[in-house]
N, C-alpha and C positions, 0 to 999 in steps of 0.2 A: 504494500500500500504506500510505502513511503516512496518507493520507486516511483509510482505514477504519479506523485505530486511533485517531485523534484523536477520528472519529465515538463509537466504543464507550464513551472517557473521556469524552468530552460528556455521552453518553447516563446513564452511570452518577455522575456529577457531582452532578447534582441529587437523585436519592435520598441521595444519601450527605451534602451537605449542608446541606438546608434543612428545618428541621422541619415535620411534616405540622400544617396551621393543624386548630385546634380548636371545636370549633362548640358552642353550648348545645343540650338535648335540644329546648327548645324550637324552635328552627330546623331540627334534624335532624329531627322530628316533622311540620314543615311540608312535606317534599320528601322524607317515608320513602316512597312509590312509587316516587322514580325512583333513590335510593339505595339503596333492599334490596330492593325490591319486595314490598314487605309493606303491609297496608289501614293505617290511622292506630288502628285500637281492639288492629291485635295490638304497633302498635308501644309502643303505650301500654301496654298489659299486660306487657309485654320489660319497659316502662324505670319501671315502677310503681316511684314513693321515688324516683329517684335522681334526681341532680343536680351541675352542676358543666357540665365541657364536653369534648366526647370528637372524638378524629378520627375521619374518616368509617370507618377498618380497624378501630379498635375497636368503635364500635358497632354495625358489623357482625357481630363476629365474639360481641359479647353478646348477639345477636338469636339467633345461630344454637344458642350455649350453651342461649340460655333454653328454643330450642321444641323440641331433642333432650332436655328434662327430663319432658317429658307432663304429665300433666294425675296429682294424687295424689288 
């Protein structure tokens, strides 16, 4: 029993504390198939302008922002 609580604190360890590394759009741009599954011209149109450097759950979660806004 003690094993499978120790397990759970392990498991939950590392989310809690080590910050998620940060990638430039450009790198994220390189390998948006197999990180969003999205073509390279929509990810390019998500990340039109911006700049700086984002973790992979963020930039995800701006892909998903931009393509629920359609087209005006």
């Amino acid at each position: 029993m003690a094993t499978t609580n120790k397990k759970a604190v392990e498991a939950a360890a590392p989310a809690q504390g080590k910050a998620a590394k940060k990638y430039t759009v450009e790198k994220l741009q390189a390998n948006c198939r197999q990180l969003f599954g999205v073509s390279t011209s929509t990810f390019a149109g998500a990340t039109y302008g911006m700049t700086g450097t984002y973790t992979v759950e963020e930039m995800k979660a701006h892909i998903e922002a931009w393509s629920k806004k359609g087209v005006k």
